[in-house]
MMTF fields as JSON, N, C-alpha, C and O atoms, coordinates in Angstrom:
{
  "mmtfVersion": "1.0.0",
  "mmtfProducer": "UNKNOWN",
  "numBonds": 371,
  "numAtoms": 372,
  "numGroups": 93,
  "numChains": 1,
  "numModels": 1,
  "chainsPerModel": [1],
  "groupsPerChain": [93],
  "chainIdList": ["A"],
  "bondAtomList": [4, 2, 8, 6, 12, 10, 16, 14, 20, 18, 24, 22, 28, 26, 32, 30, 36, 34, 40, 38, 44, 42, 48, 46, 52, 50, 56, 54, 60, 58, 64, 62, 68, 66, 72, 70, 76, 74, 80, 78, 84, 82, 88, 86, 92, 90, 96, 94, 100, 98, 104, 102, 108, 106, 112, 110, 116, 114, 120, 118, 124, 122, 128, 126, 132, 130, 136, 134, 140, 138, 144, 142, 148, 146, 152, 150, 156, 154, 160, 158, 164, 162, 168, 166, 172, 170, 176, 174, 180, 178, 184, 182, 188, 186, 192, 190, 196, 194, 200, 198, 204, 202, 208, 206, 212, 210, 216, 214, 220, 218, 224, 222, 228, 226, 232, 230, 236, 234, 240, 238, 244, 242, 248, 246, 252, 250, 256, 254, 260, 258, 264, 262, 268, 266, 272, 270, 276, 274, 280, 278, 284, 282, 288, 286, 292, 290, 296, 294, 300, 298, 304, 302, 308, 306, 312, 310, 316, 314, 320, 318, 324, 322, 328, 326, 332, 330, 336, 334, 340, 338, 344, 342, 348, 346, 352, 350, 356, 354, 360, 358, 364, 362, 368, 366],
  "bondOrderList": [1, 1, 1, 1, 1, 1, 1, 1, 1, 1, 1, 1, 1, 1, 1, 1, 1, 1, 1, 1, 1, 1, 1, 1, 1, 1, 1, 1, 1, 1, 1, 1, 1, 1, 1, 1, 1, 1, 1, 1, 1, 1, 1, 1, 1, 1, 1, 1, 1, 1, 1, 1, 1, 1, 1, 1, 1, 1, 1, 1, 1, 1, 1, 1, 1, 1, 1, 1, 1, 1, 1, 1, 1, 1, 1, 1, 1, 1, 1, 1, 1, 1, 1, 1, 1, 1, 1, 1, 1, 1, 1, 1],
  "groupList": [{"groupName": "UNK", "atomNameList": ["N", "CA", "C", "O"], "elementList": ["N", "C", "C", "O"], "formalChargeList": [0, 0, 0, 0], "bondAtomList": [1, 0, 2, 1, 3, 2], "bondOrderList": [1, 1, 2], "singleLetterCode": "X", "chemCompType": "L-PEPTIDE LINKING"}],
  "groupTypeList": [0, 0, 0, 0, 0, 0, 0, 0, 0, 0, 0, 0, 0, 0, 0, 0, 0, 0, 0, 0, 0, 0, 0, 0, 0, 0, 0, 0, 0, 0, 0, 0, 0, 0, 0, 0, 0, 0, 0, 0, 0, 0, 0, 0, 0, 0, 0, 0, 0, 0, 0, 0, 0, 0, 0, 0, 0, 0, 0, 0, 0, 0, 0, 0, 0, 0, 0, 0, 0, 0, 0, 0, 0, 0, 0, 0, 0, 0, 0, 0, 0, 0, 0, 0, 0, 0, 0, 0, 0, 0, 0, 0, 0],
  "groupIdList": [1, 2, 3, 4, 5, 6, 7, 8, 9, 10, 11, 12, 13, 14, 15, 16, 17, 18, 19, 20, 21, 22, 23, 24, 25, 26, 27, 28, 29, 30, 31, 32, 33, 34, 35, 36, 37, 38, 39, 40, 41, 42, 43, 44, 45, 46, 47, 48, 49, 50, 51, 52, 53, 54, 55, 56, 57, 58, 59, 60, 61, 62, 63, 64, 65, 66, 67, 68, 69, 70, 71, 72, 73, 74, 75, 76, 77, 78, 79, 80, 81, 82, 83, 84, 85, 86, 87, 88, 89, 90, 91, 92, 93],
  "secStructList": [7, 7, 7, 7, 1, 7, 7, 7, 7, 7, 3, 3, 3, 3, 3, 3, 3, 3, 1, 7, 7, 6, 6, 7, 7, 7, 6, 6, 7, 3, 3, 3, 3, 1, 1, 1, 7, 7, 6, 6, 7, 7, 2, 2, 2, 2, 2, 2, 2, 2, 2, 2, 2, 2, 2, 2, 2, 1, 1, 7, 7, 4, 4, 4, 4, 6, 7, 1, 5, 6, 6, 3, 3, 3, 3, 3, 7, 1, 1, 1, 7, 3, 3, 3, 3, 3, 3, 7, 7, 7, 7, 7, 7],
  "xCoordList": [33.52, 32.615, 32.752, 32.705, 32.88, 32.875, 31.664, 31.816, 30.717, 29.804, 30.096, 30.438, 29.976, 30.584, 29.312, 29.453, 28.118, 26.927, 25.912, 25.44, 25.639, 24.751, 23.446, 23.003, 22.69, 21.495, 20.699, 20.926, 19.878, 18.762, 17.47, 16.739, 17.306, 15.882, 15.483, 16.541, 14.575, 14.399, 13.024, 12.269, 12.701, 11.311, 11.215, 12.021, 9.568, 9.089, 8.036, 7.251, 7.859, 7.03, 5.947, 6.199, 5.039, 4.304, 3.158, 2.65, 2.774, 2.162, 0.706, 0.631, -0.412, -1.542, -3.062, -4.113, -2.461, -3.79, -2.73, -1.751, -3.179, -2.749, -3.655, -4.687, -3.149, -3.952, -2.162, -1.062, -2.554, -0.879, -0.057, -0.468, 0.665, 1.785, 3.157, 3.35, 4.042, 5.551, 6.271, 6.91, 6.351, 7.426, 6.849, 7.535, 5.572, 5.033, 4.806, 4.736, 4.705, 4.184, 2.754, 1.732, 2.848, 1.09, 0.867, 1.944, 0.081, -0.46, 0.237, -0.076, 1.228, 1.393, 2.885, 3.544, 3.757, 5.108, 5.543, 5.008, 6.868, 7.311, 8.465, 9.269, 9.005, 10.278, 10.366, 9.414, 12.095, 12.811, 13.953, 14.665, 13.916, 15.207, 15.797, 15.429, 16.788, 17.531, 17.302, 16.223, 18.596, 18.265, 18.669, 18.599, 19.171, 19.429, 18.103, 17.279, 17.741, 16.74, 16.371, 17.07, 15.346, 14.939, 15.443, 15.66, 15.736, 16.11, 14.723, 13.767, 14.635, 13.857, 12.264, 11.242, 12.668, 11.325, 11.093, 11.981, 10.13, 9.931, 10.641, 10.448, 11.442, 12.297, 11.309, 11.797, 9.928, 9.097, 8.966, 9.161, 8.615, 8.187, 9.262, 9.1, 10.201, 11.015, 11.678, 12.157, 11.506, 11.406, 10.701, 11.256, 9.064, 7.96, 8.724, 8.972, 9.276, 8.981, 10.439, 10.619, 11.322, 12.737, 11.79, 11.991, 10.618, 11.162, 9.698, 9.364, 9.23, 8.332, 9.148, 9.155, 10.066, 11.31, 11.787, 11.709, 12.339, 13.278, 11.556, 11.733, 10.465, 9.585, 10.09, 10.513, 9.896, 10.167, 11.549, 11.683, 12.595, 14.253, 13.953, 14.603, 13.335, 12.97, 12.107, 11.549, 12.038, 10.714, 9.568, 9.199, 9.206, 7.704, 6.426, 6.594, 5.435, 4.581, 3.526, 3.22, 2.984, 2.623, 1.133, 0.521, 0.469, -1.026, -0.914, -2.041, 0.0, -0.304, -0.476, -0.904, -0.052, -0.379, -1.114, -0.492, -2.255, -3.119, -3.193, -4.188, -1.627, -1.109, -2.271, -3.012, -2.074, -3.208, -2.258, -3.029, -1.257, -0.435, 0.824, 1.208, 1.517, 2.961, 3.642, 4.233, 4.031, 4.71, 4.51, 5.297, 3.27, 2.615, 1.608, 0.864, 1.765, 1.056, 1.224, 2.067, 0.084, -0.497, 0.026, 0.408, 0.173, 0.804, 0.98, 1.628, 0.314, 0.225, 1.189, 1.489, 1.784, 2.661, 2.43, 1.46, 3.636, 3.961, 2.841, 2.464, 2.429, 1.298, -0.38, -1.282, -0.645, -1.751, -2.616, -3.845, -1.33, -2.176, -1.681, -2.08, -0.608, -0.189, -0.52, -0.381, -0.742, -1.243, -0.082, -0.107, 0.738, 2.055, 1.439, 0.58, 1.876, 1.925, 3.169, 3.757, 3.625, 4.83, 4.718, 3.871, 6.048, 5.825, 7.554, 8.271, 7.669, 9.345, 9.35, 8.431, 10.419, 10.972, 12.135, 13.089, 12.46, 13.653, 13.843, 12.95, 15.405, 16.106, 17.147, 17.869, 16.651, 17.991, 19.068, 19.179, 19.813, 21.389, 22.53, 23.645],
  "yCoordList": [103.78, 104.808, 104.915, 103.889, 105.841, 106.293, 107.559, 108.779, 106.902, 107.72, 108.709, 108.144, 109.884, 110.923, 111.285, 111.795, 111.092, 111.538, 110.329, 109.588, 110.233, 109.111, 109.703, 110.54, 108.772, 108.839, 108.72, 107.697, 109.323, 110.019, 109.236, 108.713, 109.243, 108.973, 107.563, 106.936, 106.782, 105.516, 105.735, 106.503, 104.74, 105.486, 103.93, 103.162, 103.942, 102.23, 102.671, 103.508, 102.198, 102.361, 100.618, 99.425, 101.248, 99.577, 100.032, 101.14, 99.31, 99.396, 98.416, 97.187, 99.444, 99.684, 99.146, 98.71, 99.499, 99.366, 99.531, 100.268, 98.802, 98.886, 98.189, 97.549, 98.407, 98.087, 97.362, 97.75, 96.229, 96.135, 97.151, 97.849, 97.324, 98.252, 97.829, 96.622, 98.691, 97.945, 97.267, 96.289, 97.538, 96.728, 96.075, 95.945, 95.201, 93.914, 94.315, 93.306, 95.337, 95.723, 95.301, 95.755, 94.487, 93.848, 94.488, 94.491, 94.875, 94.947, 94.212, 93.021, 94.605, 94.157, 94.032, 93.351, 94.783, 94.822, 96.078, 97.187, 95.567, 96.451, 96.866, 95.958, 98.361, 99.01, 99.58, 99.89, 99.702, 100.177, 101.311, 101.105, 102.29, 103.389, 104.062, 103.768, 105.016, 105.735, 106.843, 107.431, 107.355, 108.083, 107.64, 108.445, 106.446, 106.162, 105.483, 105.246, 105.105, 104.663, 103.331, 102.479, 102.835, 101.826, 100.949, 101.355, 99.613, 98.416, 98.139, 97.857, 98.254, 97.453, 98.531, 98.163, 99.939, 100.605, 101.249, 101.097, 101.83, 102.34, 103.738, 104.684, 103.848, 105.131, 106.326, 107.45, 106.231, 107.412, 108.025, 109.191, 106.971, 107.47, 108.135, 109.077, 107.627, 108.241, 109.475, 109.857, 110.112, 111.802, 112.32, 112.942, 111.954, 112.219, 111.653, 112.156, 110.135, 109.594, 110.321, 110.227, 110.963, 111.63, 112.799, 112.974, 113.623, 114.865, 114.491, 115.466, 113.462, 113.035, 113.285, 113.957, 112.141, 112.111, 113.467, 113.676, 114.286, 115.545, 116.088, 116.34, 116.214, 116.869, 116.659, 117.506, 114.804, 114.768, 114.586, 113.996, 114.87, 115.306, 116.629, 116.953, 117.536, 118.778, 119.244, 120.339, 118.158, 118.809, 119.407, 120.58, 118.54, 119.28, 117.782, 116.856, 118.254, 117.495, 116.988, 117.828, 115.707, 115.452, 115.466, 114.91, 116.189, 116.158, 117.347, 117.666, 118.253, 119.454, 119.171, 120.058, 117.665, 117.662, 116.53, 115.584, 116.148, 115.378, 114.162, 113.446, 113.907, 112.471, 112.303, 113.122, 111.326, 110.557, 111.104, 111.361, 111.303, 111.713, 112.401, 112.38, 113.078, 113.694, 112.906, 113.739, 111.656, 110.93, 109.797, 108.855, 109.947, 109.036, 109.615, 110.592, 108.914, 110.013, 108.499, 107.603, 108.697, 107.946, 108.558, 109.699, 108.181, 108.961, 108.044, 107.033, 108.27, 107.477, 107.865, 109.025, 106.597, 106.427, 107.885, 108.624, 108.12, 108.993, 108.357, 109.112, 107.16, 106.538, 106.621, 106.765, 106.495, 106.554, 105.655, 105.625, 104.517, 103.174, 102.21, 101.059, 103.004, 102.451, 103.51, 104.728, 103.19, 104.001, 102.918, 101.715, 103.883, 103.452, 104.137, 105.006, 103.75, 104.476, 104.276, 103.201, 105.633, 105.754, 106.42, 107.176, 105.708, 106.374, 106.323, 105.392, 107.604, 108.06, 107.927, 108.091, 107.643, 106.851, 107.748, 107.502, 108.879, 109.361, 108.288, 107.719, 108.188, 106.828, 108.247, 108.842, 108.34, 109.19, 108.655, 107.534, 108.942, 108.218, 108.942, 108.427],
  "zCoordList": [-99.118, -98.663, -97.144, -96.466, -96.713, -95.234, -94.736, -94.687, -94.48, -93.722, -92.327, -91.288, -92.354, -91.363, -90.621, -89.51, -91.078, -89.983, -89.639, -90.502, -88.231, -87.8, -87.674, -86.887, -89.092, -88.755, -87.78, -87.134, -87.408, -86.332, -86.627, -85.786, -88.018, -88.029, -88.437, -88.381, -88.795, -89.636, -89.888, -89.291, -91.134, -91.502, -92.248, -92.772, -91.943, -92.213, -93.113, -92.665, -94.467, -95.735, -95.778, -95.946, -95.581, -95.74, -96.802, -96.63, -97.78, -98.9, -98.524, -98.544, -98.175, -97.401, -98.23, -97.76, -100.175, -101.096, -102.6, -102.717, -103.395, -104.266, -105.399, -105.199, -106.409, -108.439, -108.779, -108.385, -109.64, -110.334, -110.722, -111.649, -110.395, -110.611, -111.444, -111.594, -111.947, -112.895, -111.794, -112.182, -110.424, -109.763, -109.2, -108.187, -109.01, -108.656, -107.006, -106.306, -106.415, -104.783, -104.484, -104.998, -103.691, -103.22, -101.679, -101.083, -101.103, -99.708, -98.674, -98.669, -97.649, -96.811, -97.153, -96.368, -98.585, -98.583, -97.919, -97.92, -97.228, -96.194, -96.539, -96.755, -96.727, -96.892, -95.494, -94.778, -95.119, -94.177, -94.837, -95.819, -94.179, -94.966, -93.458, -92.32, -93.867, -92.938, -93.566, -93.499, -94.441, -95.813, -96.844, -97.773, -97.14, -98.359, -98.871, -97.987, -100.262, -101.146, -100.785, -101.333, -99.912, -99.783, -100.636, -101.778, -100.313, -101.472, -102.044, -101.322, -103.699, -103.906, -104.414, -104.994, -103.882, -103.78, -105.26, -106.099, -105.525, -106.824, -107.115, -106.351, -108.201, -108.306, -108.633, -108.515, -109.046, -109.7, -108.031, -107.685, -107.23, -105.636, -104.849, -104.073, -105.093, -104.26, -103.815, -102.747, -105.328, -104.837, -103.668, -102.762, -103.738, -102.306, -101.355, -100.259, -101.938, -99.934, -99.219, -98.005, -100.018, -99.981, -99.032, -97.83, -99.925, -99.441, -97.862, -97.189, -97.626, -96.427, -95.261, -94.23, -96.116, -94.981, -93.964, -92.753, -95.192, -94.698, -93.823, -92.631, -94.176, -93.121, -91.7, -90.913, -91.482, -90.284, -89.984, -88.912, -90.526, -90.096, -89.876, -88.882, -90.262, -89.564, -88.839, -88.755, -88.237, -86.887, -88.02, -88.073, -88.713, -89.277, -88.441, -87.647, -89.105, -88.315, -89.505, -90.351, -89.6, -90.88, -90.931, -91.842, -89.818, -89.377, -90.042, -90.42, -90.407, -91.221, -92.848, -93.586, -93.415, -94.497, -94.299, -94.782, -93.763, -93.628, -92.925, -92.811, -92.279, -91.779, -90.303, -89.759, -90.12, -88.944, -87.675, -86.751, -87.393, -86.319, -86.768, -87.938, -85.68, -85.84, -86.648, -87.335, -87.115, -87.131, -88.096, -88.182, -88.919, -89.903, -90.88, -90.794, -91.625, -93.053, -93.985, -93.941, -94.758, -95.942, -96.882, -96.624, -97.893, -99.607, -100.6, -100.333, -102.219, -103.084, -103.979, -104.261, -104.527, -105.66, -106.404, -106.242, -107.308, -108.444, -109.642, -110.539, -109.592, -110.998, -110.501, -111.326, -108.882, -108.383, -108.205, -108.154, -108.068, -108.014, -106.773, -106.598, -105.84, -104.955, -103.422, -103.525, -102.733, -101.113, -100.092, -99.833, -99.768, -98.96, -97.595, -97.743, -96.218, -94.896, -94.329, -94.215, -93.899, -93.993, -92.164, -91.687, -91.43, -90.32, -89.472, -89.106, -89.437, -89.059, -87.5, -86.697, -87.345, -85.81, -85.421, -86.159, -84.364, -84.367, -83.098, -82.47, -82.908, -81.378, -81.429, -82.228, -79.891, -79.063, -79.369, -78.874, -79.904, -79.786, -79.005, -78.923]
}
């Protein structure tokens, strides 16, 4: 595999409140992504936290869909038993 575009962005998923869930996520587990699929994260979620992402790869702003700042936004699992905070980092490169 040869990657041709350098990611811009990074985006840190920390799991904030949760009920048992199928993949065993407790409060205080932490995912890291670029754009590929977090190691380890739940596949029902990852459609949302995919299209969170592309918001802020496009200059959107997440206080327009309820986030606490430009740059951070709360959002629950695809089952409704997990509350992730998710907060995108662009690095000048």
């Amino acid at each position: 595999m040869n990657k041709r575009i350098i990611e811009d962005w990074k985006f840190f998923i920390t799991v904030i409140e949760g009920n048992p869930c199928r993949m065993g996520f407790e409060k205080g587990d932490k995912f890291t992504c670029m754009y590929e699929c977090p190691i380890g994260f739940c596949p029902k979620t990852m459609a949302l936290l995919h299209s969170l992402c592309e918001v802020a790869r496009s200059g959107g702003d997440y206080r327009l869909l309820g986030g606490k700042a430009k740059n951070e936004i709360d959002f629950c699992c695809a089952d409704g038993v997990i509350q992730f905070h998710l907060v995108a980092e662009h690095s000048d490169i």
